[in-house]
N, C-alpha and C positions, 0 to 999 in steps of 0.2 A: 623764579619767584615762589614761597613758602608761603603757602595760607594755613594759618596755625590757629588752632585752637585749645591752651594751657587751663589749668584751674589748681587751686590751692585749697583745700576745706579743712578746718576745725570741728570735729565732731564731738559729740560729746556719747560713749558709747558703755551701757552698762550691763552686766552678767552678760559677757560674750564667751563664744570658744569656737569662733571662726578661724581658727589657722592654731591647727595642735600638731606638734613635733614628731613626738612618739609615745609610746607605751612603755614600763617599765613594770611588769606585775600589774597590778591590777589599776596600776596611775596613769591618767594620760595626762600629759606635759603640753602646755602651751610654749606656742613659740617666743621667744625671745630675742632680742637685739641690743647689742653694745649702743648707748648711748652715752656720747661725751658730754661731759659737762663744763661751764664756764665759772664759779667763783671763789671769791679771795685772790685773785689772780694767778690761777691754778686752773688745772685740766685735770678731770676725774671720769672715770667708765663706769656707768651703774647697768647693769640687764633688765632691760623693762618687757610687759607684754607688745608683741607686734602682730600684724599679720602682710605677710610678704607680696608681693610687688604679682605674681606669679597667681596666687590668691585673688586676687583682682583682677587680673586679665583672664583668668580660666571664666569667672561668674560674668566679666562683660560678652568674652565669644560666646557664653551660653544664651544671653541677653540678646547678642546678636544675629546667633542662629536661628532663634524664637522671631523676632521682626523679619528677620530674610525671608524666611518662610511664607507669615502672613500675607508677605505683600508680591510674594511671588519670586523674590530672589534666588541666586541657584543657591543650594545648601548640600553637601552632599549626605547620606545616612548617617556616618559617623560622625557630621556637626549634630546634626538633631541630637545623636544619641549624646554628645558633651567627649565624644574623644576626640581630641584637636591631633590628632598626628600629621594633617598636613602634608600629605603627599611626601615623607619625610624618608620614604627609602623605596629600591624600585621593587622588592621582595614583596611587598606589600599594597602594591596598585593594581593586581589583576583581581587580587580577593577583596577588598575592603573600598576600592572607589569604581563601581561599576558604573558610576555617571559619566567616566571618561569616553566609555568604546560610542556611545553616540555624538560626541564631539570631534573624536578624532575618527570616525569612522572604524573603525578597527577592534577584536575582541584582545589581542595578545598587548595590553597596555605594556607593560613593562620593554615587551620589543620593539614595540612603536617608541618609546623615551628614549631607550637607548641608541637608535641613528636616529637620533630628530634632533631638530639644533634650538639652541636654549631659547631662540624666541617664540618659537613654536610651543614648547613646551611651558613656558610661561604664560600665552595664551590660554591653554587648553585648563590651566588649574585655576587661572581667573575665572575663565566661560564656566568651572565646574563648582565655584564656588567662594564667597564672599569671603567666610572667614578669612581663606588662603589670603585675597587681597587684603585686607585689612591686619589681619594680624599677623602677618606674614610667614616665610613658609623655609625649611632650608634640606631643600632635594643632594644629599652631601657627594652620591656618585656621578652627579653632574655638573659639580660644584656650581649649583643653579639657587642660589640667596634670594628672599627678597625682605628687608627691612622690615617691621612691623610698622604702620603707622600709628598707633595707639600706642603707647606708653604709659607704665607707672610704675609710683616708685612706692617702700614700705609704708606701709600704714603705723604709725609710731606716736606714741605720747609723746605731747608739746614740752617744750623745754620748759614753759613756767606752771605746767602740770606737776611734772615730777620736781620742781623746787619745793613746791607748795604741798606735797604730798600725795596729787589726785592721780597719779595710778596704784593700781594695785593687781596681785594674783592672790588669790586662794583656792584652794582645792575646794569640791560642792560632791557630796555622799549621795550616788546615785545606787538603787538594789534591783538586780535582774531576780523576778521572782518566780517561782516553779513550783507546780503545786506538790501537795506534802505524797504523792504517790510515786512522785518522782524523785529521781535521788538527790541527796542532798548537792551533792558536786553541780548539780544545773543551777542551782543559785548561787548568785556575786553578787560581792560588794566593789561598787566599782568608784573610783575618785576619777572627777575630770576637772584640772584647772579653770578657773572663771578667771578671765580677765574683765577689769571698769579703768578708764582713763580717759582723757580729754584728748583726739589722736588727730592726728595731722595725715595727709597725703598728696601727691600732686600727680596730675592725669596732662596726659599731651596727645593730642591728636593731631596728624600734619595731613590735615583733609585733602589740599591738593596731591597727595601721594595715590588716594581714592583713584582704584580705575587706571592710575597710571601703566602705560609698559618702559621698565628700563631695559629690557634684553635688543628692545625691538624701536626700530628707527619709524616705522609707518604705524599709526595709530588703528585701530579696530572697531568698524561700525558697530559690531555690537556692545563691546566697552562701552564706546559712547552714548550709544542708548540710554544703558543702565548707570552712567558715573552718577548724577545728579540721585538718584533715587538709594544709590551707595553710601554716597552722601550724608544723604538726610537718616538712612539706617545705622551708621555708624554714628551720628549723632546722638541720636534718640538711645541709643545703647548705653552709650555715657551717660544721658538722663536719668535712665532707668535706676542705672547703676548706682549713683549718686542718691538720687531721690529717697530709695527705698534700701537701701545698705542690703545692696541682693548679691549678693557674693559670701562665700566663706563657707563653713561646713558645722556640722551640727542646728542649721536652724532649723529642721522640723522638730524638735523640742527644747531651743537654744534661741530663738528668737531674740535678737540684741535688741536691748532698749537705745535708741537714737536719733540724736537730737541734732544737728548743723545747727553750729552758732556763729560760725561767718564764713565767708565764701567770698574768692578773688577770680573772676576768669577773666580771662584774656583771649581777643581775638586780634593776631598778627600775620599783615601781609607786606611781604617785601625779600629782601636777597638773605636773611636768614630768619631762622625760628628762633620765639620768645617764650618763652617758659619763664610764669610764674611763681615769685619767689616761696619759699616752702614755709608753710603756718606752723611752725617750731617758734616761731614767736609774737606777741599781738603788734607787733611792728610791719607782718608780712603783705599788708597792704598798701602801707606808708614805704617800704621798698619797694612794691613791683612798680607804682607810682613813679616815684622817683628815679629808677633803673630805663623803663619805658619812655622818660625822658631822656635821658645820658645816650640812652643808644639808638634812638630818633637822629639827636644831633652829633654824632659817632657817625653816623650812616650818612650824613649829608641829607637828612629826608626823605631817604631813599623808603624806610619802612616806616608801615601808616600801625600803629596799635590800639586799639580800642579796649578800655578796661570797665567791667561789670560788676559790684561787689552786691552784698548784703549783710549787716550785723545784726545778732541776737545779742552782745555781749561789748564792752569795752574795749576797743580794737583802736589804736593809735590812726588817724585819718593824714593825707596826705594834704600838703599846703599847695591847692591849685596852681599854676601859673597860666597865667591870661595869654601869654604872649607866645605860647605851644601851640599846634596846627597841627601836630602828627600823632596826637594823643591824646584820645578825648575818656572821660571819668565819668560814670554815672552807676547812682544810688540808687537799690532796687527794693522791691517791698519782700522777697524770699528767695529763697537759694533755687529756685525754680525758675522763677520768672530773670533771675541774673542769669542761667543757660539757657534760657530759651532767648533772652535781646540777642547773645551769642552764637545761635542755633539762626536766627534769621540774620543777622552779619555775614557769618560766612556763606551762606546760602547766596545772599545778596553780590559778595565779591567775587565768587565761581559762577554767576550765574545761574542760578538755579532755583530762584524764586516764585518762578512763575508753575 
């Protein structure tokens, strides 16, 4: 069984330069993405401003490392510090994850990996650290995987943004200044792309993944100690994330101006995961609706789905049906308050409320 947690936002985001590409001379390039388009009954590619999928999961495990911490969670120094590497090669565990030698007993980590067998070792990087569980982790000389539970996908202007004309890029003239004793070459003139657009994204979380071991057939006292509080940290991460647009780069003088004008989550338990359909159009409510139905009775009942919205804006509403059981709708007063009904759901279907 999949206890899932989807969400879909329309934001509205302005002078941003959260996810820039590259430099060219003195220009830095905002990122861009191929977006298809639908009309005259035709299919057309336009490149609009984006910020990539990779960009949002690096500021939530930052978000996440920051909670783990507070509350006592393992973190290792390089979560603190924002390198995710992950336990991600064995050259690299005797210098950079020293939290391992008192889990595994042992100072020569890398020698202890290499004859320990993959459930062991899968332990030891959970016991050493959330990020690893949660955002998952891939050990390649032990061909030791584990799935990220968090997902997302680009952050990209809505499809009736860019009809309508509401994204845009322009370059913003910023001057690195030096005083006149110093040579003229220390002072630039520097262009960085501003991206504004109305952007869409969608976040998935497969909470009961939290804490799990796949490598390993018998479950771990101390895992379960900490699942619930895993949990509710990885939650609150997405909160964070969501609430405050805390991800991306250039905001200590880039600060995006940002507004959430609707919000769809979803919380689904049952034999597969539901992900929320994506805010590319103001229809995206009125389909996860609808779909959340179809695949209730697709499943035989098998999965229960709970859907949480809130609108700032004109958003096509779904036509209830009275005589559904396995999906229930409700209208919220902020994109807050719809993740946190969400936030005590799954808590409530794992257990973990008290």
């Amino acid at each position: 069984m999949y206890t899932t947690l989807s969400t879909s936002i329309r934001v509205l985001v302005n002078a941003e330069a959260l996810n820039m590409a590259e430099s060219v001379g003195n220009y830095t390039r905002h990122r861009k993405a191929p977006i298809v388009l639908y009309s005259g009954g035709e299919y057309s590619v336009i490149y609009a401003p984006a910020v990539s999928g990779e960009a949002l999961a690096h500021g939530y495990q930052q978000l996440l490392a920051q909670i783990g911490k507070s509350r006592n969670l393992p973190i290792t120094m390089l979560d603190q510090q924002g390198y995710f590497l992950k336990f991600s090669s064995t050259d690299i565990l005797n210098n950079w994850y020293p939290e391992l030698t008192s889990i595994i007993g042992q100072k020569d980590i890398s020698k202890w990996v290499n004859n320990s067998r993959l459930e062991d070792i899968e332990k030891a990087f959970l016991k050493a650290s959330i990020v690893a569980d949660i955002g998952g982790f891939l050990l390649a000389e032990k061909l030791l995987k584990r799935t990220s539970a968090i997902r997302f996908s680009y952050m990209v202007p809505t499809l009736d943004a860019l009809t309508g004309g509401g994204a845009a890029i322009t370059p913003q003239l910023h001057v690195r200044y030096a005083p006149p004793e110093i040579q003229k070459e220390e002072q630039a003139i520097i262009y960085v792309e501003s991206g504004s657009a109305l952007y869409t994204f969608t976040a998935e979380l497969v909470a009961s993944d939290i804490g799990k071991l796949f490598y390993s057939k018998q479950s771990d006292p101390d895992l379960d100690k900490q699942k619930c509080d895993r949990i509710k940290a990885a939650i609150d991460a997405l909160i964070s994330l969501i609430d405050g647009i805390l991800f991306g780069a250039k905001r200590s003088r880039y600060m995006p101006l940002w507004n959430i004008r609707s919000i769809v989550v979803t919380v689904s338990n049952g034999p597969v995961e539901f992900i929320a359909s994506p805010g590319l159009t103001k229809s995206f409510i009125k389909e996860t609706y609808e779909r959340a139905v179809a695949l209730t009775k697709a499943l035989d009942d098998e999965e229960v789905i709970n859907i949480y919205t809130y609108c700032s804006e004109e958003i096509e509403k779904p036509e209830l049906k009275t005589d559904v059981k396995n999906v229930t709708y409700e209208e919220t007063n902020s994109h807050t308050e719809a993740l946190l009904k969400a936030k005590e759901k799954i808590l409530e279907l794992l257990k973990c409320s008290k």
